[in-house]
Each structure stands twice: as C-alpha cells, then as structure tokens.
DSSP file (Angstrom, degrees, kcal/mol; ACC not computed):
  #  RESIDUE AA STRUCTURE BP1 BP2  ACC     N-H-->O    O-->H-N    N-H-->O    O-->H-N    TCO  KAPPA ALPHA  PHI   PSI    X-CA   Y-CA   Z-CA
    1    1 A X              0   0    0      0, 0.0     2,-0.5     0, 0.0     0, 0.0   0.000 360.0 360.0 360.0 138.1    0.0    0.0    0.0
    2    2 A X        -     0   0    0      1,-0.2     0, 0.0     2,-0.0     0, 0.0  -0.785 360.0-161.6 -92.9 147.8    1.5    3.5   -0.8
    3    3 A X  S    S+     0   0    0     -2,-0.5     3,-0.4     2,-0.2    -1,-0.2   0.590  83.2  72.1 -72.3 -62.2    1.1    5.7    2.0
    4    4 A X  S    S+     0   0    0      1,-0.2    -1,-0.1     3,-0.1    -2,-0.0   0.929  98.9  64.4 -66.3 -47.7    1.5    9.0    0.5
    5    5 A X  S    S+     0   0    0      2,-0.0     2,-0.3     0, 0.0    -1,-0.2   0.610  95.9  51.8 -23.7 -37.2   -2.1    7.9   -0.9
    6    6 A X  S    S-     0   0    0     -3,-0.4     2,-0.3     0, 0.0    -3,-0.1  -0.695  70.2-146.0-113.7 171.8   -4.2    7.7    2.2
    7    7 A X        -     0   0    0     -2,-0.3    -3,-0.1     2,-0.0    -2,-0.0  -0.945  24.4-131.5-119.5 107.9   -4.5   10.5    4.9
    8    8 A X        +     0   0    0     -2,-0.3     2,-0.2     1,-0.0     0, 0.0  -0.291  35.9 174.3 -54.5 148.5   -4.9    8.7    8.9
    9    9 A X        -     0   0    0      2,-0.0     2,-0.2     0, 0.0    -2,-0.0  -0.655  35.6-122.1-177.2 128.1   -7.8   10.5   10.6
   10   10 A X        -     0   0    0     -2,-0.2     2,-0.4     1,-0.1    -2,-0.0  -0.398  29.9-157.7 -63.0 113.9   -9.6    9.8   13.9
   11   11 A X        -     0   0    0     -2,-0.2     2,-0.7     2,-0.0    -1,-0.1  -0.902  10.5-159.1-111.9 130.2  -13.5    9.2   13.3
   12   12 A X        +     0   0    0     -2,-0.4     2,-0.2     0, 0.0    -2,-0.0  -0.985  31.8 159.7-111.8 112.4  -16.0    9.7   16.2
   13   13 A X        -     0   0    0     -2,-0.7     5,-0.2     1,-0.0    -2,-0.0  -0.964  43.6 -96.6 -97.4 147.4  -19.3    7.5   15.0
   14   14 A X     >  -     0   0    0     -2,-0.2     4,-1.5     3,-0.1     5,-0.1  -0.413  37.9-117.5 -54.7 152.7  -22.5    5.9   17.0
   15   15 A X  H  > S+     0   0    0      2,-0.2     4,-2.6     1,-0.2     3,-0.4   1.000 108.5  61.0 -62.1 -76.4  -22.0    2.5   17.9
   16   16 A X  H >> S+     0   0    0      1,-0.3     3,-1.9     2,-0.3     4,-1.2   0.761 103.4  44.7  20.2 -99.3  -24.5    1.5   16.0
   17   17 A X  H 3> S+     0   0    0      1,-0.2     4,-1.7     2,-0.2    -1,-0.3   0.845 111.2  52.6 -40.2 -47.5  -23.4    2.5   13.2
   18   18 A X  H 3< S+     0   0    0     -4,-1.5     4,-0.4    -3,-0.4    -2,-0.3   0.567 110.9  51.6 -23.1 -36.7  -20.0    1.1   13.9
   19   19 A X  H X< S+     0   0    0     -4,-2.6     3,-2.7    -3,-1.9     4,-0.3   0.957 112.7  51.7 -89.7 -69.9  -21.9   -2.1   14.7
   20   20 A X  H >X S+     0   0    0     -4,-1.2     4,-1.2     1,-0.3     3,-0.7   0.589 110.2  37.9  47.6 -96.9  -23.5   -1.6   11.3
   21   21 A X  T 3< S+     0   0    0     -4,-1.7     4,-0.5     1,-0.2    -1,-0.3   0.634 111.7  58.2 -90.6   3.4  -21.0   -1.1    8.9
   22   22 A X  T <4 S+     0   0    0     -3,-2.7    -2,-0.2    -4,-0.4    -1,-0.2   0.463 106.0  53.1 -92.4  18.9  -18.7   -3.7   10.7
   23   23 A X  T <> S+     0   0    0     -3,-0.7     4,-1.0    -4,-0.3    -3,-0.2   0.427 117.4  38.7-135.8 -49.2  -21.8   -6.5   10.0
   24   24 A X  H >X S+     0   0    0     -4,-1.2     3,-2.5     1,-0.2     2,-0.6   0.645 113.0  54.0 -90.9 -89.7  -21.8   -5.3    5.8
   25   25 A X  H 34>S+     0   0    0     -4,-0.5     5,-0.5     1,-0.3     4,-0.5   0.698 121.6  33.4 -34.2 -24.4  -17.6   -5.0    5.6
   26   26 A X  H 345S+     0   0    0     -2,-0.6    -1,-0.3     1,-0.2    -2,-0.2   0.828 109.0  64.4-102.2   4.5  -17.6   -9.0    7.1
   27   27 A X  H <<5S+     0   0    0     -3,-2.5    -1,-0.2    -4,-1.0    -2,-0.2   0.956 117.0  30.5 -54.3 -51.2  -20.9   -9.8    5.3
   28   28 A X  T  <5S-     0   0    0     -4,-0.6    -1,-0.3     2,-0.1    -2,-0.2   0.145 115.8-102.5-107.3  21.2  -18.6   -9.2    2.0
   29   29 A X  T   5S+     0   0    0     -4,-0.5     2,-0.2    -5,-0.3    -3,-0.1   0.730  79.3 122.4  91.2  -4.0  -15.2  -10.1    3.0
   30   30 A X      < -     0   0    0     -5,-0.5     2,-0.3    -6,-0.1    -1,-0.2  -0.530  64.3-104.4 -98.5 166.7  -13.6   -6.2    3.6
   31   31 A X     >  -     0   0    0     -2,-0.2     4,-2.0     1,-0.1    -6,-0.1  -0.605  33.2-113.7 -76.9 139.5  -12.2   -4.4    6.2
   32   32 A X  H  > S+     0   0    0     -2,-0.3     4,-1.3     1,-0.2     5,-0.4   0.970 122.6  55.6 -47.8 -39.0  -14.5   -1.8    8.1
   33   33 A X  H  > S+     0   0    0      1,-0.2     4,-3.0     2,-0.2    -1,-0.2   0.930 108.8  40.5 -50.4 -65.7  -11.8    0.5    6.5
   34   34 A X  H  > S+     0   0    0      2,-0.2     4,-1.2     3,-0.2     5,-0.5   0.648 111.8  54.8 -35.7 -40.8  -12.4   -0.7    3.2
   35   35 A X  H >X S+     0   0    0     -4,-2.0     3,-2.6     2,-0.2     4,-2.0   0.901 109.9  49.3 -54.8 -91.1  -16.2   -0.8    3.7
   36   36 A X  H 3X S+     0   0    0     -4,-1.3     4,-3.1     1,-0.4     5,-0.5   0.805 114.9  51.9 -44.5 -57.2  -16.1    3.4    4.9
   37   37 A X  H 3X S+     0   0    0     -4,-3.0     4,-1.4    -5,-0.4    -1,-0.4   0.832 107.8  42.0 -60.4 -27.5  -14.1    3.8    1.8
   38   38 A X  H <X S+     0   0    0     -3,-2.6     4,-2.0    -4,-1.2    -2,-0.2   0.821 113.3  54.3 -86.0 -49.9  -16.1    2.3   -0.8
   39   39 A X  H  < S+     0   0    0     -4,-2.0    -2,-0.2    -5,-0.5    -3,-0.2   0.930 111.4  41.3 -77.6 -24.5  -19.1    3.6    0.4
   40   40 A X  H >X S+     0   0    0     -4,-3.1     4,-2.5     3,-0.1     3,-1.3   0.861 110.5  63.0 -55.4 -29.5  -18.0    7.6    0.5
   41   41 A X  H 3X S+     0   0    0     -4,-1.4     4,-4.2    -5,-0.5     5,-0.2   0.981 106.9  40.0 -50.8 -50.5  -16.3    6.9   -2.8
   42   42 A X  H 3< S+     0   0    0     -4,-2.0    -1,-0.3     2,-0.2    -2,-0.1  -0.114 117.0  49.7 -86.9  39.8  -19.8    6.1   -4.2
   43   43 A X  H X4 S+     0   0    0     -3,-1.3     3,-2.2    -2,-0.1    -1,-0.2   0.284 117.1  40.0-118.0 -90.6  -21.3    9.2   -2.2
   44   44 A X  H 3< S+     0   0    0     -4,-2.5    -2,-0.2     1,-0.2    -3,-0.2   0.787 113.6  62.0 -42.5 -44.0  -18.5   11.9   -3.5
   45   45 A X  T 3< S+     0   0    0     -4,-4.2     2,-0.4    -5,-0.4    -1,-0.2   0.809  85.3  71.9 -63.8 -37.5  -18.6   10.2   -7.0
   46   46 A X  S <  S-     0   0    0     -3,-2.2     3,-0.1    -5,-0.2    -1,-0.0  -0.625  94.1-111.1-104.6 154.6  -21.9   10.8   -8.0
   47   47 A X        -     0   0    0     -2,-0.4     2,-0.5     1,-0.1    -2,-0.1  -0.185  41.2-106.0 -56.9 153.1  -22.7   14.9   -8.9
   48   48 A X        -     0   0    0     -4,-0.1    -1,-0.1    -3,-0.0    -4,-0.0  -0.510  36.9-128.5 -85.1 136.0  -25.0   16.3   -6.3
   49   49 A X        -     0   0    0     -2,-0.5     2,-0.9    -3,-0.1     3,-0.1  -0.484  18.3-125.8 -80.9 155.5  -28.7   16.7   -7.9
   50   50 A X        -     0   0    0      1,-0.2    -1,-0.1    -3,-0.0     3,-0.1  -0.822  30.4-102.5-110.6 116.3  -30.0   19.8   -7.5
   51   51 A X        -     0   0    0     -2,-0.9     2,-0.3     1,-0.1    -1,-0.2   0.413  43.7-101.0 -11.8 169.6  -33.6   19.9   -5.8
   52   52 A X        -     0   0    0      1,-0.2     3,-0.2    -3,-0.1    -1,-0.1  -0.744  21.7-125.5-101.7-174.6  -36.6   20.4   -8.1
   53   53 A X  S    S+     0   0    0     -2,-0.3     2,-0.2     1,-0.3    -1,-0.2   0.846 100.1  23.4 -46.5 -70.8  -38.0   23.3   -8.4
   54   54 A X     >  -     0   0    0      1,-0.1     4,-0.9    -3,-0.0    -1,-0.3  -0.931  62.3-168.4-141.6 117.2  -41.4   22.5   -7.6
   55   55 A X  T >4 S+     0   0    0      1,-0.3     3,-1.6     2,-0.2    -1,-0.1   0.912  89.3  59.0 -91.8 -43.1  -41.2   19.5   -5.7
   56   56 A X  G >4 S+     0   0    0      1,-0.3     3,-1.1     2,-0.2    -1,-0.3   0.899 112.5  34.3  -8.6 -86.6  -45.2   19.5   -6.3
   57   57 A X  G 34 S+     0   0    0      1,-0.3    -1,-0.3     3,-0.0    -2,-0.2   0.527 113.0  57.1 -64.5 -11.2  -45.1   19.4  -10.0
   58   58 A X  G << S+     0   0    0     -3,-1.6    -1,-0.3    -4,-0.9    -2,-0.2  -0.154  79.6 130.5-117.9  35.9  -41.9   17.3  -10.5
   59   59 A X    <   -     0   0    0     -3,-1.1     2,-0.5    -5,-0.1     3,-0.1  -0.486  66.1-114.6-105.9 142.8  -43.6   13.9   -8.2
   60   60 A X    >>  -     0   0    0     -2,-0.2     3,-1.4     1,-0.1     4,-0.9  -0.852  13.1-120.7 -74.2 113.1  -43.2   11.2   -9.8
   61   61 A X  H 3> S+     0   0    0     -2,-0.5     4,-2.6     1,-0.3    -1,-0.1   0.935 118.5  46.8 -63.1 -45.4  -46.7    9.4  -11.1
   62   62 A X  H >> S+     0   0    0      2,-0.2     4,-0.8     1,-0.2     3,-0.7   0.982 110.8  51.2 -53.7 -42.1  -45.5    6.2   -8.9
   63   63 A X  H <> S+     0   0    0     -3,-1.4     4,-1.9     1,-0.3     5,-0.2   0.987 110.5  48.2 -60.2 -66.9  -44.6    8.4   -5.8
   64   64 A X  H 3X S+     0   0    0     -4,-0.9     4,-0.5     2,-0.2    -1,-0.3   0.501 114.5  47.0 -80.7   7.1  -48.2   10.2   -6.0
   65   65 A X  H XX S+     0   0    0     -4,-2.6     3,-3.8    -3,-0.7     4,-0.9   0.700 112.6  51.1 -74.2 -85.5  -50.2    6.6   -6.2
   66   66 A X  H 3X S+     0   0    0     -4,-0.8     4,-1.1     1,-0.4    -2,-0.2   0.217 113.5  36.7 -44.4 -55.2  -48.4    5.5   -3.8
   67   67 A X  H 3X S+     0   0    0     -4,-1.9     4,-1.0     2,-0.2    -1,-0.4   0.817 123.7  48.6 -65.1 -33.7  -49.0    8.7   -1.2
   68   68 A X  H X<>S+     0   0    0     -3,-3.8     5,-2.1    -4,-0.5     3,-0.8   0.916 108.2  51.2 -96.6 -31.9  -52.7    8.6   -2.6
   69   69 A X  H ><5S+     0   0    0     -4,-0.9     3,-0.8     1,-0.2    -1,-0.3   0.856 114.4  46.0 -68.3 -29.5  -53.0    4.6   -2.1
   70   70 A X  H 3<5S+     0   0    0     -4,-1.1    -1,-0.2     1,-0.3    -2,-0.2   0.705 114.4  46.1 -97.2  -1.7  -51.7    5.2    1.9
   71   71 A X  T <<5S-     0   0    0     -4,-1.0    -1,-0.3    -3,-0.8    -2,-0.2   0.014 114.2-126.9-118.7  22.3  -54.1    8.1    2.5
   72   72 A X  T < 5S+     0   0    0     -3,-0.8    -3,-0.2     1,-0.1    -4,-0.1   0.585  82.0 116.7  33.6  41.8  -56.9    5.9    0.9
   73   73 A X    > < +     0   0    0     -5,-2.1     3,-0.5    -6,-0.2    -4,-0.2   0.314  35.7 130.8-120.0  16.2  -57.7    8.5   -1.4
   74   74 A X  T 3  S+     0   0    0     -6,-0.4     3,-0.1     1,-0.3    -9,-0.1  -0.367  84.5  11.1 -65.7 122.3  -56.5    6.2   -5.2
   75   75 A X  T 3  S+     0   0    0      1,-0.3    -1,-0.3    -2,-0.1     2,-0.1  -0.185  97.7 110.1 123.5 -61.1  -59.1    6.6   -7.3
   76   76 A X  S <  S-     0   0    0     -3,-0.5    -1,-0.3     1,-0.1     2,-0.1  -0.293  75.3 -99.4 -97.5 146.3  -61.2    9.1   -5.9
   77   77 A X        -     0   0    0     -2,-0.1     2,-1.0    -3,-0.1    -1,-0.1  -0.328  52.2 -87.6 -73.2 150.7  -61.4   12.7   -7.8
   78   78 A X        -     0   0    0     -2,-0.1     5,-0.3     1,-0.1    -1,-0.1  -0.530  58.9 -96.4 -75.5 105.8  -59.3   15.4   -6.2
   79   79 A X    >>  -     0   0    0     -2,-1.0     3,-3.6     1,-0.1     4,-0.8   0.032  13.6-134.6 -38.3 112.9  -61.4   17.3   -3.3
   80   80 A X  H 3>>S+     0   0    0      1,-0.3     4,-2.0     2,-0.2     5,-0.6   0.864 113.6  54.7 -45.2 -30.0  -63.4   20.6   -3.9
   81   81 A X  H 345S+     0   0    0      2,-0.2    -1,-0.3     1,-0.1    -2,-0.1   0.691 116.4  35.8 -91.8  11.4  -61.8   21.8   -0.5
   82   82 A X  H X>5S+     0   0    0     -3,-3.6     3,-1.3     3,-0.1     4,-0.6   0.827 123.8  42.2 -81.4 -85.4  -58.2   21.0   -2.0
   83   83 A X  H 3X5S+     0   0    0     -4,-0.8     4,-0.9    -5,-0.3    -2,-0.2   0.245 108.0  61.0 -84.4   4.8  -58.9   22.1   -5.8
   84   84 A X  H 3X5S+     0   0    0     -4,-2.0     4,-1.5    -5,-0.3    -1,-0.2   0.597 102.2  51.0 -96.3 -26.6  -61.1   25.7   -4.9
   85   85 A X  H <><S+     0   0    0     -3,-1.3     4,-2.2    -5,-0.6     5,-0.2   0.952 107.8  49.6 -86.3 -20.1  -58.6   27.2   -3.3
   86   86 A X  H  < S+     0   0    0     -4,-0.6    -2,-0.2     1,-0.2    -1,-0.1   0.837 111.9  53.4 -64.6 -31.7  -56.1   26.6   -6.0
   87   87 A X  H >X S+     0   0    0     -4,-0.9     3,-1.7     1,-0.2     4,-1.5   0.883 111.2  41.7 -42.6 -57.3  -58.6   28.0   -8.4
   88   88 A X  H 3X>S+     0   0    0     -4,-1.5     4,-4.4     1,-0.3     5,-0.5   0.967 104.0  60.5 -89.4 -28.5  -59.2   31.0   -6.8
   89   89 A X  H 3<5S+     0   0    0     -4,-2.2    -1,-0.3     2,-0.2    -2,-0.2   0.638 113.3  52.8 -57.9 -10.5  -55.1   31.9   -5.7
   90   90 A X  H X>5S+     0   0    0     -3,-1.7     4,-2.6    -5,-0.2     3,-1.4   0.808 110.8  40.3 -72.9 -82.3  -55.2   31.7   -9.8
   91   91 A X  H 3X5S+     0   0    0     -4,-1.5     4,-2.6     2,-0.2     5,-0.4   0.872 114.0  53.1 -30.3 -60.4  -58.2   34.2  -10.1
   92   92 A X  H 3X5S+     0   0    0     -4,-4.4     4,-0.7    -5,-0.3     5,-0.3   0.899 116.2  36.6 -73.9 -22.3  -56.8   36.3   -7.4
   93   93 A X  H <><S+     0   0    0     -3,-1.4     4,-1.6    -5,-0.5    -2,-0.2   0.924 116.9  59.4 -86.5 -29.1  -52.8   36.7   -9.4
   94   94 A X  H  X S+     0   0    0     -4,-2.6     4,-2.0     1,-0.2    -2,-0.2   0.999 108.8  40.5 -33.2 -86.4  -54.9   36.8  -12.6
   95   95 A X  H  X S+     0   0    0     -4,-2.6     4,-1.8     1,-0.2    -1,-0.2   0.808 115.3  44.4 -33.1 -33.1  -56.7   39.9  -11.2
   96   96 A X  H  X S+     0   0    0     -4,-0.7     4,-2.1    -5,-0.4    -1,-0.2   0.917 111.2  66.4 -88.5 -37.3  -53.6   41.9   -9.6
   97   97 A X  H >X S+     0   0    0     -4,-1.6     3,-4.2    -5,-0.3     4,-0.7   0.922 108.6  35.5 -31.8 -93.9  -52.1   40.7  -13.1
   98   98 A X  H 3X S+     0   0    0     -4,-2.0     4,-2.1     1,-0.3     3,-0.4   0.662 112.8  55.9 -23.8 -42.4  -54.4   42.8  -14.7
   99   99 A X  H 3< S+     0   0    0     -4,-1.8    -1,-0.3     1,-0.2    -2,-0.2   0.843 109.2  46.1 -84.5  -7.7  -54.6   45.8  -12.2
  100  100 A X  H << S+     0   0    0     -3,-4.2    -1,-0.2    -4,-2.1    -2,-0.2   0.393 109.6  62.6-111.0  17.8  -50.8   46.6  -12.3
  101  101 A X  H >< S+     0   0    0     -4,-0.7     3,-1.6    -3,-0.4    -1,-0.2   0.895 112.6  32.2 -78.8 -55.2  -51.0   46.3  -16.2
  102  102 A X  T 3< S+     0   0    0     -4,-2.1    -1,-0.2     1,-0.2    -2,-0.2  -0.174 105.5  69.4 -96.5  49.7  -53.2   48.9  -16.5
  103  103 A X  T 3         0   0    0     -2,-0.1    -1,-0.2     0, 0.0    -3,-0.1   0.345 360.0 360.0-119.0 -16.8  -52.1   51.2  -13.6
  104  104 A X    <         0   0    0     -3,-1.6    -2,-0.2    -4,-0.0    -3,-0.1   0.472 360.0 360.0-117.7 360.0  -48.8   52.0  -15.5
C-alpha cells in the first residue's frame, strides 16, 4: 500500500453505526476501512442533484399513487376543498395581473 495515498484520521461514529458497517464489511469479506471507503467513494462520486423546483409538479406518477394509495384517497377525484382554493389563488394573481397592467 502507498502511503503517500491515504491521509490517517480519527472518526467519532455511533456505535450503532460502527456495529453496522462492521456487519456489511464482514458480510462481503472487507475491512471496516475498506467498507467506509467504498461507500464515500460512491457518495463523492456521484454529482450532487439539484432539488426540483417545484417538488409538487416534479412527483413522480408512482410516488403520488403511492401517497394517494396510503391516505386511501387512489381513485377518488381530487377534493373541492383541495382544488377551490387553487382555483381561486389563480383568479386572485390573474386579477392583480391585470390591475398593475393597466395602472402603469
């Protein structure tokens, strides 16, 4: 092993965890070291994604069965007291649209 390569450095983790990752490192045959290392590599490696936007609009169709199948609500048409206020928070930026067009 080269040396100049690695850096030593003292890590304070829960036991737990500790218990954890020393359970998957003998599970496959590595060293806890080896374990910690393979699994930041593949952390650090991949690019960081950037949140959406509008976490709303960007749901996945499986994600929103899924939430609408545990709230038992698969199926069923989307609820006047859900879909009237979004209608009208339209109407009302519609309107103000309108008044600060023709104000200037």
């Amino acid at each position: 092993m080269d040396d100049d390569r690695y850096t030593r450095i003292t890590l304070r983790i829960p036991r737990e965890l500790h218990a954890e990752l020393q359970r998957a490192a003998d599970t496959t045959s590595k060293s806890l070291n080896a374990e910690i290392i393979g699994r930041l590599q593949g952390t650090v490696a991949e690019p960081q994604a950037k949140p959406p936007v509008n976490p709303v609009i960007e749901l996945k169709p499986e994600v929103m069965a899924e939430a609408l199948r545990r709230y038992g609500l698969l199926g069923q048409s989307i609820s006047r007291s859900i879909r009237k206020p979004a209608i009208q928070h339209k109407r009302t930026a519609l309107r103000r649209a309108k008044k600060g067009k023709g104000a200037g």
